[in-house]
Structure formats: C-alpha cells, structure tokens
PABALO-759053 format. One line per 3 residues: for each residue y, x, z of C-alpha. Coordinates in steps of 0.05 Angstrom, whole numbers. Last residue first. Layout:
BEGIN
Y,X,Z ~ ...
***
This chain:
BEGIN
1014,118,-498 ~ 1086,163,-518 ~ 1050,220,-542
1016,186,-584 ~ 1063,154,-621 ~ 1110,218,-616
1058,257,-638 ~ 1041,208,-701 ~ 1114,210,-721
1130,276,-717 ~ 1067,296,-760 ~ 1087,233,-817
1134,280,-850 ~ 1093,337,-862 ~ 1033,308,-886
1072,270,-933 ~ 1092,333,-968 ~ 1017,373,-957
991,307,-1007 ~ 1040,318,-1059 ~ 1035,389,-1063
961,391,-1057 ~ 964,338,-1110 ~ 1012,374,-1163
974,437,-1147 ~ 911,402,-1161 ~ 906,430,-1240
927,493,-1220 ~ 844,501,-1209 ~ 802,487,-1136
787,554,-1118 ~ 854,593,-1136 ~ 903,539,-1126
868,513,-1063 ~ 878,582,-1037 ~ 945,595,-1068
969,530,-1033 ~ 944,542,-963 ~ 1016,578,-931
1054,519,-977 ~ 1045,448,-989 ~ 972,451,-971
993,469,-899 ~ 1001,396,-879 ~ 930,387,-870
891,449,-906 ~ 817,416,-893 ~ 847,363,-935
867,407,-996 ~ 811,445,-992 ~ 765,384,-994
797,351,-1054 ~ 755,397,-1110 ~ 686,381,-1079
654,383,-1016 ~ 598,438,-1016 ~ 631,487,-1066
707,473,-1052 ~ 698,470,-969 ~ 656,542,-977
711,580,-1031 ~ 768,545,-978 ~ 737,572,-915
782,632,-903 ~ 857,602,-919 ~ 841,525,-890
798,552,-826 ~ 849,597,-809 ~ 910,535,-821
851,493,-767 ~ 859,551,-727 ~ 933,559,-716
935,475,-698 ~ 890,479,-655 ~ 921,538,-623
984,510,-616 ~ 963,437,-598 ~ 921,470,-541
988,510,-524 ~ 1029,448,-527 ~ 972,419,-480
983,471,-430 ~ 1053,466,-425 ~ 1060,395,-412
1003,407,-353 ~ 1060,461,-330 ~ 1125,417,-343
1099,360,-316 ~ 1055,300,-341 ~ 1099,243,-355
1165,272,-369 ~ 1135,330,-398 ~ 1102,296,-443
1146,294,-505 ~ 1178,354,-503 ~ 1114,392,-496
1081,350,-550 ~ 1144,370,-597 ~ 1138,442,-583
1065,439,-598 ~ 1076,407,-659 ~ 1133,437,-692
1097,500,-686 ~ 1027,490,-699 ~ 1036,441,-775
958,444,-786 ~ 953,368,-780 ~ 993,369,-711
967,305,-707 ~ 898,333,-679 ~ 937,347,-613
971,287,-602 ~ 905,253,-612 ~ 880,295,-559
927,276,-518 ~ 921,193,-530 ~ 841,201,-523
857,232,-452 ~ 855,308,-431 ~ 817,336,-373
751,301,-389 ~ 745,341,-449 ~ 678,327,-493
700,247,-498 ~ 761,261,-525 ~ 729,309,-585
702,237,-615 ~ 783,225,-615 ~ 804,286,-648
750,280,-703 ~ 771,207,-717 ~ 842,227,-715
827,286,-767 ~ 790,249,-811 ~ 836,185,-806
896,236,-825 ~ 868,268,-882 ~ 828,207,-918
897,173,-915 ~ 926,244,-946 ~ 882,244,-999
884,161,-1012 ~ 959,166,-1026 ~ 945,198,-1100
913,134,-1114 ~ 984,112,-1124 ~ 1001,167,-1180
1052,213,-1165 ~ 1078,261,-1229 ~ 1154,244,-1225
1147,258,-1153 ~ 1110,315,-1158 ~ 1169,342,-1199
1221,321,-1161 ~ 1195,356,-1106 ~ 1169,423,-1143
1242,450,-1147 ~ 1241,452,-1074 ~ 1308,437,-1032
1293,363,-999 ~ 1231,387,-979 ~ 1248,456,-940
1315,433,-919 ~ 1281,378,-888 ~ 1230,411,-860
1282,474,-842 ~ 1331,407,-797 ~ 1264,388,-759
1250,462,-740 ~ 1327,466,-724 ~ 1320,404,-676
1255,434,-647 ~ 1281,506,-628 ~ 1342,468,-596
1282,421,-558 ~ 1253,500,-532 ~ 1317,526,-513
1325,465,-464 ~ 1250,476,-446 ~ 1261,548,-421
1318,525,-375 ~ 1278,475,-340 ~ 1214,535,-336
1270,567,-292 ~ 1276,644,-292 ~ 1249,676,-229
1250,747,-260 ~ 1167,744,-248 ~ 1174,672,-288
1212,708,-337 ~ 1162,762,-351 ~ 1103,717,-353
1131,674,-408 ~ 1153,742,-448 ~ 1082,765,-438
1062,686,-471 ~ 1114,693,-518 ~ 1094,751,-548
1014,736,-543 ~ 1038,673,-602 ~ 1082,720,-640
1018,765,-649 ~ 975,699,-654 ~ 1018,681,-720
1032,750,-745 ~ 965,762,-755 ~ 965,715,-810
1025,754,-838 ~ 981,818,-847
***
C-alpha cells in the first residue's frame, strides 16, 4: 500500500498543477512553496541522521573498506546516467547526471533540480526534468524493493544494497535485511547514510555545469 502512495501523491500534484494553471495561479509562486518544501526536506535529513540510535552505532562499527560500497554506488549510477546522455538528445550529459544523483532519494531531488535550473532553463523545461528526476528516482526505489531476491542471487550480498542508493538506510532496508542476512544491516546502514548526504551535493554540481 505505501508504495502506491508514492505515484498516487505524484498524479495529485500533477491534477492539482493543472488546476492552478486553469485558476491562473503563477508557476513563480508555486516555486517559492516549492524551495520552503526543500529547506524542511534538508532540515528531516538531518533530523533523520543526527536522531537514529543506529548512527552511533554504525559509526562505532565503520571499517574504511566500508567506503568502497557507496564509491561503487555513485560511479555506477553516473556512468549509467551518462551512457543514457547519448540516448536523449533533449537533455545534456550535465542533466542527466543531475538526474542519476538523485540515488533513489525522488523528492529532495527533483525539487532541488527544479530550483537549480530554473534560472538557466525556465520554469517549464526546469519542470520537466524535476519530473524525469522524480520518476527516476521512484523507479530505481521499485527496482530496489522487487528485484532484491534477483540482484542478491546473480550479484552477490552487496548488490541490494547498491541497487537501493540512498534508500538502503531505510524504505530498502528490510529487503536487503531479509535476502542478504542482518549481518549487512550495519553496511546498508552505513552505505544509504552517505548516500544521503552527498545527493545535494552532486545535483548542485551538476546542476550548476
């Protein structure tokens, strides 16, 4: 039930988007509320971190060579989103890297990328490729939750974790937990933690090329 949620929120605000434009509601306006949304997303991560009772405890239990997940995690994905550049003529390497920062995390990220590049592209182009990010970034946390029996058996232990981006901290973890053994908890935790906080800082480097 609370996956659907997700695209059900999603088709929401797209009738809701549709009913203010008909009203004649400014798309300006809509973006202020939009960076507000942002600011409190940013303030729940770090609520979010800073508050769990598993923090200090992966911390205690890091190991460098723990780092290498996540490293493997983000030059998969950017690889992947940049081979995917040269399918979309539409979007540059730079947007679609935006895009595959998102790392599973689809509401921070496409209300960040529409921030970001509005400036530069317009509101409406802006829009679209927040909504790419969106769904991108919906799918890949799908892909995470159904696939993770297939990714474990043909990849190995890690691959759940990876697939899962920055969702192995918490919507994935019972997944990887269940297919891969409590025994990467500490690691999915670990690497879905640094996940999180590098996302704003790959879509803003992006974004801003």
């Amino acid at each position: 039930m609370s996956n659907l949620l997700v695209p059900g929120m999603f088709a929401a605000g797209c009738v809701a988007g549709m009913l203010l434009d008909s009203m004649g509601v400014q798309l300006a306006s809509v973006h202020d509320v939009s960076v507000y949304i942002l600011y409190a997303l940013m303030l729940q991560v770090g609520f979010s971190i800073g508050c769990s009772d598993n923090f200090v405890k992966v911390l205690r239990a890091m190991r460098p060579k723990y780092l290498l997940i996540p490293v493997a995690t983000v030059t998969g994905t950017l690889l992947f989103s940049a081979a995917v550049s040269f399918l979309l003529s539409r979007w540059s390497v730079a947007d679609c890297l935006a895009v595959g920062s998102g790392m599973g995390y689809y509401s921070l990220s496409s209300i960040l990328i529409v921030q970001l590049k509005t400036p530069s592209m317009g509101v409406q182009l802006a829009t679209e490729l927040g909504t790419i990010a969106l769904l991108a970034n919906i799918f890949r946390e799908l892909f995470a939750l159904i696939g993770a029996p297939l990714f474990r058996r043909y990849f190995g232990k890690l691959a759940p974790i990876s697939v899962a981006g920055v969702t192995s901290v918490d919507v994935a973890l019972p997944s990887i937990m269940r297919v891969s053994g409590s025994e990467m908890v500490p690691i999915a935790i670990f690497h879905g933690l640094l996940i999180d906080v590098s996302v704003p800082f790959f879509i803003s480097f992006f974004c801003g090329l």
